[in-house]
N, CA, C and O atoms as a printed pandas DataFrame, in Angstrom:
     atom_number atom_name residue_name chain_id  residue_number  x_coord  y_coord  z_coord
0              1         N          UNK        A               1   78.329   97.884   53.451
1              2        CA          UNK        A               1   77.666   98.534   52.349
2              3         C          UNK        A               1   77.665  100.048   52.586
3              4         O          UNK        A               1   77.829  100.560   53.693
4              5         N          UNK        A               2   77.452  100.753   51.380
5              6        CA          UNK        A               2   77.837  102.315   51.417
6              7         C          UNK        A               2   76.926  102.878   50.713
7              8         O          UNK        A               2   77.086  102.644   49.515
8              9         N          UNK        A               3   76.015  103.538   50.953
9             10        CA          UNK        A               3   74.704  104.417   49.903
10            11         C          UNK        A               3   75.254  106.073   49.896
11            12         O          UNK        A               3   75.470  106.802   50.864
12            13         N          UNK        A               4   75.362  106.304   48.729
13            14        CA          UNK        A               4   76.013  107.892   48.839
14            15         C          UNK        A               4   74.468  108.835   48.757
15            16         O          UNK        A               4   73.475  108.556   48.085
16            17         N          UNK        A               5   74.651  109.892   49.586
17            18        CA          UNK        A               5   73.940  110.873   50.006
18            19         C          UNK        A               5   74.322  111.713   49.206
19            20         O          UNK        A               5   73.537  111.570   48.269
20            21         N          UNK        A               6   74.966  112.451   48.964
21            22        CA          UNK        A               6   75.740  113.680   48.488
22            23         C          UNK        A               6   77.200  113.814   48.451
23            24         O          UNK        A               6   77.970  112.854   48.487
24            25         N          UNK        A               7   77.616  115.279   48.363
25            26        CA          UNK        A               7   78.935  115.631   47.831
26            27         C          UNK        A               7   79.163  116.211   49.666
27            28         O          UNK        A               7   78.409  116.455   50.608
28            29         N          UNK        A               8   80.840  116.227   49.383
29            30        CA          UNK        A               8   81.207  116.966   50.960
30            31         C          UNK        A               8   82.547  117.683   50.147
31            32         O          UNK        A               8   83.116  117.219   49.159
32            33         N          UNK        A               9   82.859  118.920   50.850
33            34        CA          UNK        A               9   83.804  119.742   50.268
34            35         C          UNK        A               9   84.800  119.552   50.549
35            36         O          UNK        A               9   85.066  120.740   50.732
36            37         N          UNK        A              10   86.019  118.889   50.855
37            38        CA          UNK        A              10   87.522  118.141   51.682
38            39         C          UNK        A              10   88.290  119.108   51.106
39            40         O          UNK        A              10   88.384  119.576   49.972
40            41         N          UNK        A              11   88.870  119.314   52.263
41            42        CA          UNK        A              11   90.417  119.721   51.971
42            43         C          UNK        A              11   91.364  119.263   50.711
43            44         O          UNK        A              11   92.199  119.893   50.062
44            45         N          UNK        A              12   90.843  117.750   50.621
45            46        CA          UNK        A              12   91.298  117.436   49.066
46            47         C          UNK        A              12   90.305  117.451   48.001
47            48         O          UNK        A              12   90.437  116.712   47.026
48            49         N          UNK        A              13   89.241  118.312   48.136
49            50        CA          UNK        A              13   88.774  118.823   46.794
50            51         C          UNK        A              13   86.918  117.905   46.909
51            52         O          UNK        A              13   86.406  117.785   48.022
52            53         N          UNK        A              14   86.528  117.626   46.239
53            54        CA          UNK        A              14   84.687  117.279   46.482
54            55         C          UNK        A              14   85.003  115.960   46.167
55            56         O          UNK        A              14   85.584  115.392   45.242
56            57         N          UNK        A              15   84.217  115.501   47.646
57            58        CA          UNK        A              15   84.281  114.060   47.820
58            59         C          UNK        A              15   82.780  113.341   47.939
59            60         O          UNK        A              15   82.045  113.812   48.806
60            61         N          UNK        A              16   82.444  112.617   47.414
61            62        CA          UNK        A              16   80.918  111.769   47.881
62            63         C          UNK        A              16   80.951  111.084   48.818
63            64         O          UNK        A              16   81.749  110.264   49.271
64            65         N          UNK        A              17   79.654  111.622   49.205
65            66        CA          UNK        A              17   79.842  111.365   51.413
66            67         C          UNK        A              17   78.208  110.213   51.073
67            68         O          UNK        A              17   77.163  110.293   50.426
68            69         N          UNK        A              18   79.112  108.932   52.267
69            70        CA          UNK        A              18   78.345  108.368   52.245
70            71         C          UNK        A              18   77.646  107.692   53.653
71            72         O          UNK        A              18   77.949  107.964   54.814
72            73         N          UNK        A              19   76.793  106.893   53.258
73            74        CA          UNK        A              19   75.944  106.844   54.853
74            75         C          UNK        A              19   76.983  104.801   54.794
75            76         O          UNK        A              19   77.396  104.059   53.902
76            77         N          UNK        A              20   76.948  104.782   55.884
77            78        CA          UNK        A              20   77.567  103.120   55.541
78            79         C          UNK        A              20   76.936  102.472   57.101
79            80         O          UNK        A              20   76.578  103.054   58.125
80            81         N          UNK        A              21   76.987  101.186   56.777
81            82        CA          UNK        A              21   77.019  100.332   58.090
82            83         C          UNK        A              21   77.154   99.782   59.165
83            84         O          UNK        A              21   76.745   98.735   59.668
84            85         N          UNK        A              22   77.826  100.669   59.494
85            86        CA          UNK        A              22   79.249  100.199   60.398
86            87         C          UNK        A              22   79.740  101.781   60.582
87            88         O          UNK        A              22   79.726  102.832   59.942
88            89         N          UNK        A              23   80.369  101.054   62.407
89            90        CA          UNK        A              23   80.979  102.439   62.749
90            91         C          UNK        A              23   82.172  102.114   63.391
91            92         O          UNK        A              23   82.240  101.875   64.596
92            93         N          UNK        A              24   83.317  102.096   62.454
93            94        CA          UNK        A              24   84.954  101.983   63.024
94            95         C          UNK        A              24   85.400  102.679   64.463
95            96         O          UNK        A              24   84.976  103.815   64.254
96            97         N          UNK        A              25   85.872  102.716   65.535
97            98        CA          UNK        A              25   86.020  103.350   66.477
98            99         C          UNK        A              25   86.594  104.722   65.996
99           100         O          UNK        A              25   86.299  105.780   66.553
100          101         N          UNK        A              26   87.265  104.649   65.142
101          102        CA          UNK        A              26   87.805  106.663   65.351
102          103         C          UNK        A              26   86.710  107.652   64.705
103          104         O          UNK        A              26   86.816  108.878   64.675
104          105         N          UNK        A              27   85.554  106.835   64.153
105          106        CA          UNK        A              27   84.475  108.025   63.551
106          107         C          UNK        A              27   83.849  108.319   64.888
107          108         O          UNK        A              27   84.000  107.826   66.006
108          109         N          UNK        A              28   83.151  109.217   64.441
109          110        CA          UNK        A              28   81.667  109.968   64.915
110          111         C          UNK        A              28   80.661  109.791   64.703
111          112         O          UNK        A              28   79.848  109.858   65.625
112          113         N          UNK        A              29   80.168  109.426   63.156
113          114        CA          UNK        A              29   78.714  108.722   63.195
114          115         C          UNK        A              29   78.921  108.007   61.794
115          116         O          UNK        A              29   79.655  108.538   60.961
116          117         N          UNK        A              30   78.519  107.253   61.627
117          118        CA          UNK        A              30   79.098  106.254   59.832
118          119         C          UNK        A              30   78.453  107.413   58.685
119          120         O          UNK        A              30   78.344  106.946   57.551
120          121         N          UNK        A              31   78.132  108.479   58.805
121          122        CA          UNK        A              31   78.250  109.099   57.903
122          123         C          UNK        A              31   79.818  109.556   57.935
123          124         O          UNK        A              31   80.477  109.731   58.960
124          125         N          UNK        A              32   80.364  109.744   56.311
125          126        CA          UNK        A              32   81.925  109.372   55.867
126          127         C          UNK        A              32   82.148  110.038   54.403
127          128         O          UNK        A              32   81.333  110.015   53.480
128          129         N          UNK        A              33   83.264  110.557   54.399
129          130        CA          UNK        A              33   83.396  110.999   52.736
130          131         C          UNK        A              33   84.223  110.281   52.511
131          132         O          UNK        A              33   84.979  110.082   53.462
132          133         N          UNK        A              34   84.498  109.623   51.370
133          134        CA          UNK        A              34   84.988  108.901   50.140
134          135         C          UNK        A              34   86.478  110.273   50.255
135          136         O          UNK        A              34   86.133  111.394   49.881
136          137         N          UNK        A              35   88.249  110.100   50.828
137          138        CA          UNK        A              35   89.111  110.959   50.265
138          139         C          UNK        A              35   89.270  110.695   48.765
139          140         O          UNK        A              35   89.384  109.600   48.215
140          141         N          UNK        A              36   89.255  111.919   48.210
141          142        CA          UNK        A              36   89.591  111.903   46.776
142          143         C          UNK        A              36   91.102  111.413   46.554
143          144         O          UNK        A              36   92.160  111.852   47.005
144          145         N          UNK        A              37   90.820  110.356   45.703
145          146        CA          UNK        A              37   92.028  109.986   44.908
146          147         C          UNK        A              37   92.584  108.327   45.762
147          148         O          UNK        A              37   93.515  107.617   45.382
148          149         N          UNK        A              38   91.492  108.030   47.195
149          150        CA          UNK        A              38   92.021  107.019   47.648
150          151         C          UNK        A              38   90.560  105.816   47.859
151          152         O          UNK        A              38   89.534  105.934   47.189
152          153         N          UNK        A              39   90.748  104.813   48.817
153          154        CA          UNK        A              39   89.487  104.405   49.148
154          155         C          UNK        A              39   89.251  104.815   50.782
155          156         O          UNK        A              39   88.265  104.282   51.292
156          157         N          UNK        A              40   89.891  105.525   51.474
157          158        CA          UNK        A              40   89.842  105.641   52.528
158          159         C          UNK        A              40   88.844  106.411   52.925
159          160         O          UNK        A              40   88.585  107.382   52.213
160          161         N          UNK        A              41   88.047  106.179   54.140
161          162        CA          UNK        A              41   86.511  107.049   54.458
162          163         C          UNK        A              41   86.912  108.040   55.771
163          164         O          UNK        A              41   87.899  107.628   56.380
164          165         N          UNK        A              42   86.565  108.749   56.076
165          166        CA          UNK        A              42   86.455  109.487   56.245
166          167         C          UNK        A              42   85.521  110.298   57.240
167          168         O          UNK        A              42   84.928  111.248   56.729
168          169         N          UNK        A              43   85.283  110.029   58.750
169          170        CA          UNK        A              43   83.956  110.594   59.168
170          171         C          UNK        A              43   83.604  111.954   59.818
171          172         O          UNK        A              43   83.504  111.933   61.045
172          173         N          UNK        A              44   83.416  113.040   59.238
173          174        CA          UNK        A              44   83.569  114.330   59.577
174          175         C          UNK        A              44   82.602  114.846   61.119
175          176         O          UNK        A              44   81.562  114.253   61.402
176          177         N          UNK        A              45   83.038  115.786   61.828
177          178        CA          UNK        A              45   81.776  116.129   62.561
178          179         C          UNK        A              45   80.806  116.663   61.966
179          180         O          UNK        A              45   80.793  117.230   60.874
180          181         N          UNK        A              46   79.377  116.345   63.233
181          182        CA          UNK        A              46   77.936  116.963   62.102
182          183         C          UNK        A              46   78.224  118.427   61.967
183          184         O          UNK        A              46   77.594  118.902   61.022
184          185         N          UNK        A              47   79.195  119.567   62.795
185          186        CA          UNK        A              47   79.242  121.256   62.809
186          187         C          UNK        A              47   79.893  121.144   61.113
187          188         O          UNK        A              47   79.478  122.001   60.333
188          189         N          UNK        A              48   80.763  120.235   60.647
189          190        CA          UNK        A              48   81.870  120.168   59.101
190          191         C          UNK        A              48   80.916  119.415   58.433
191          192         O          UNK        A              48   81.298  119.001   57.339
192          193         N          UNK        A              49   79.753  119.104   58.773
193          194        CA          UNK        A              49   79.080  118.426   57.437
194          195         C          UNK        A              49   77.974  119.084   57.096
195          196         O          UNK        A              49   77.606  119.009   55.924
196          197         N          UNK        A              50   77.130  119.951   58.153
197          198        CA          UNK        A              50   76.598  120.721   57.542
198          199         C          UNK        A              50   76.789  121.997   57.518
199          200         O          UNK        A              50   75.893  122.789   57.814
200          201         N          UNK        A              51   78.170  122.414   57.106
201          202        CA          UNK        A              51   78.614  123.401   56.695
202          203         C          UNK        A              51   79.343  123.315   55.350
203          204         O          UNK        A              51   79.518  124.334   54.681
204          205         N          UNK        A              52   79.848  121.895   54.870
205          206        CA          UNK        A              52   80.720  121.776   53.878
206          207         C          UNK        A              52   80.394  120.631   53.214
207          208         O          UNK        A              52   81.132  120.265   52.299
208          209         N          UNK        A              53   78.883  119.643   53.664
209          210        CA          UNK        A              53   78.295  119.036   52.390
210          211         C          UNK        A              53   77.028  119.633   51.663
211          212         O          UNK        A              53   76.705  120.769   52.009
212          213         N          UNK        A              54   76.497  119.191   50.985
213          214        CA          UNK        A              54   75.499  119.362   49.895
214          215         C          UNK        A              54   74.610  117.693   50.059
215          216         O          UNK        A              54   75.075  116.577   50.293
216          217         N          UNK        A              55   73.281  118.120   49.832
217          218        CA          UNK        A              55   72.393  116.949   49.009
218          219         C          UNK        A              55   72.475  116.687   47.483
219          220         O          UNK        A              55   73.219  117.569   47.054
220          221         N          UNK        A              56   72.158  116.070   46.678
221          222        CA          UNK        A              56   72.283  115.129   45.839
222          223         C          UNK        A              56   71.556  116.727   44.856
223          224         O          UNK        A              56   71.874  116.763   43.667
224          225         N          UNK        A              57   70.884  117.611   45.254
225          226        CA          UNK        A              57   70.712  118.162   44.539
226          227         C          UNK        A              57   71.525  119.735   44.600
227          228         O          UNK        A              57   70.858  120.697   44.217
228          229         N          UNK        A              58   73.021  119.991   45.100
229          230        CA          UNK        A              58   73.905  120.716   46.030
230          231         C          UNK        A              58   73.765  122.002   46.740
231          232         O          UNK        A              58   74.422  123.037   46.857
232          233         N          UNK        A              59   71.978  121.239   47.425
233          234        CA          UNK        A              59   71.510  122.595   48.482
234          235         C          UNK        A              59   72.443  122.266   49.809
235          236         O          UNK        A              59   73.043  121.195   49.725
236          237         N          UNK        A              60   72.675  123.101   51.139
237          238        CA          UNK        A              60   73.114  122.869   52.163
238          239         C          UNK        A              60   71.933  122.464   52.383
239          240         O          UNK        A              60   70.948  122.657   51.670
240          241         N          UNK        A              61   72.022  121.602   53.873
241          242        CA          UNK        A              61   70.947  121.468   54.777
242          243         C          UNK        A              61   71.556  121.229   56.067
243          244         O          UNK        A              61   72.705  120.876   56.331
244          245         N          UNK        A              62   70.501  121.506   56.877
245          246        CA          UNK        A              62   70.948  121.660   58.473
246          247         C          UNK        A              62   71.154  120.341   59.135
247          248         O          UNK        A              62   71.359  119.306   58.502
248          249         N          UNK        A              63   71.094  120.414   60.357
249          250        CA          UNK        A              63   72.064  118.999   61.063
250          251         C          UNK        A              63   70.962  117.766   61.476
251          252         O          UNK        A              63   71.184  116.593   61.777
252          253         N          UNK        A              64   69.632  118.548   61.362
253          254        CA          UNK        A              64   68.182  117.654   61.349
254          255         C          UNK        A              64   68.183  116.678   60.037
255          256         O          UNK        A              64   67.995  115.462   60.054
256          257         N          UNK        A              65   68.400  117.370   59.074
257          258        CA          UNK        A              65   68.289  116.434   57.602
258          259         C          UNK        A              65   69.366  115.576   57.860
259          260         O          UNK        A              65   69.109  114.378   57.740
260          261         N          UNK        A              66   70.629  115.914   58.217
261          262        CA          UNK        A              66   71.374  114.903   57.806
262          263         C          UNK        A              66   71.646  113.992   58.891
263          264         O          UNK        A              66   72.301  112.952   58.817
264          265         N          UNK        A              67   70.986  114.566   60.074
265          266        CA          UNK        A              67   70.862  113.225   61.589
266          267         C          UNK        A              67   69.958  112.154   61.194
267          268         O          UNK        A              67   70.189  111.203   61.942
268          269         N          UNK        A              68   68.918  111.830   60.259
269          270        CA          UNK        A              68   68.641  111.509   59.530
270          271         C          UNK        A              68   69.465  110.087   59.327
271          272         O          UNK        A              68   69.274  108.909   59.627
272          273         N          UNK        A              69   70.604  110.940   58.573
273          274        CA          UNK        A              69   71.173  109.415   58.434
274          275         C          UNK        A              69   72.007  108.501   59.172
275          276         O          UNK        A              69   72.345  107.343   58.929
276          277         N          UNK        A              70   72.219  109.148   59.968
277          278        CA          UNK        A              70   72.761  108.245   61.435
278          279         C          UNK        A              70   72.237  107.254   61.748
279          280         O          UNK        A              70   71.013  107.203   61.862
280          281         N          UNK        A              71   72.827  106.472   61.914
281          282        CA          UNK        A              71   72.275  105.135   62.343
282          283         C          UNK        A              71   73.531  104.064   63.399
283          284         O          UNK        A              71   73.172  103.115   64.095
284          285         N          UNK        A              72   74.793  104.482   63.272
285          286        CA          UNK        A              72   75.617  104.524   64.647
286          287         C          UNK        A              72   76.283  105.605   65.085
287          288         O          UNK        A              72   76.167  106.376   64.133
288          289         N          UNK        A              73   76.807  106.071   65.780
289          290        CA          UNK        A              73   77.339  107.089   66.014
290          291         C          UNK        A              73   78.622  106.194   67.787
291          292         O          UNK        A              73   78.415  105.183   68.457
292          293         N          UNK        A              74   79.668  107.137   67.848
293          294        CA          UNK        A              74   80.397  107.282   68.992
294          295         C          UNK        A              74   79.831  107.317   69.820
295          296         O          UNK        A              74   78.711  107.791   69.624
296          297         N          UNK        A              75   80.128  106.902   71.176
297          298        CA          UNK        A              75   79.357  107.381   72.308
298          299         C          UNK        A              75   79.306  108.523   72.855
299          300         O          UNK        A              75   78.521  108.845   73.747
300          301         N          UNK        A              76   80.268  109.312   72.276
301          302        CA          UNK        A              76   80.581  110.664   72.977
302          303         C          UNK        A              76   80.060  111.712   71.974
303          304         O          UNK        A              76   80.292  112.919   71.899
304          305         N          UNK        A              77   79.290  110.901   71.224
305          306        CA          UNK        A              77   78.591  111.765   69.852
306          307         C          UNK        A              77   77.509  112.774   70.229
307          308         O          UNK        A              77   76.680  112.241   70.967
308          309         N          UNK        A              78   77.216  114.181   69.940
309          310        CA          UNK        A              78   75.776  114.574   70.715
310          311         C          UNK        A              78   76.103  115.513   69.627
311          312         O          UNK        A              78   77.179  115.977   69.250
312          313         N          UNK        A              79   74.595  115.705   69.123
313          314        CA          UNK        A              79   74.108  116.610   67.712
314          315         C          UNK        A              79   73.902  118.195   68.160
315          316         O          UNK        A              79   73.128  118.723   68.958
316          317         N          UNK        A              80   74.705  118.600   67.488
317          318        CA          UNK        A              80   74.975  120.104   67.749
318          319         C          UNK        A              80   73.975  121.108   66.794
319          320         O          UNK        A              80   74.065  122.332   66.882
């Protein structure tokens, strides 16, 4: 399952980043953007997400709000 948080800014253009269930081995933490134009996800570091997503209302916020939604992360994951 996938609950979208907000927008994230991609290289391929504004994608809806979502919090999901599950953490595939090549992410960083199951927060993930949706690539535009495919179904493929996407899991950015927290320094590229809170620099290049938005909340639902498209303020930035810092790496506290959006650690938040972590709920697995890599092992080699540590919040910057």
């Amino acid at each position: 399952m996938k609950r979208c948080i907000g927008t994230y800014n991609s290289e391929y253009g504004t994608a809806l980043l979502y919090q999901v269930d599950y953490l595939k081995s090549e992410w960083i933490t199951n927060i993930c953007y949706e690539v535009p134009g495919t179904k493929r996800l996407y899991s950015p570091t927290m320094a590229h997400i809170t620099t290049y997503a938005r909340d639902h209302d498209g303020r930035e916020r810092n790496s506290m709000f959006w650690n938040t939604y972590v709920t697995y992360s890599h092992d080699s994951y540590v919040l910057r």
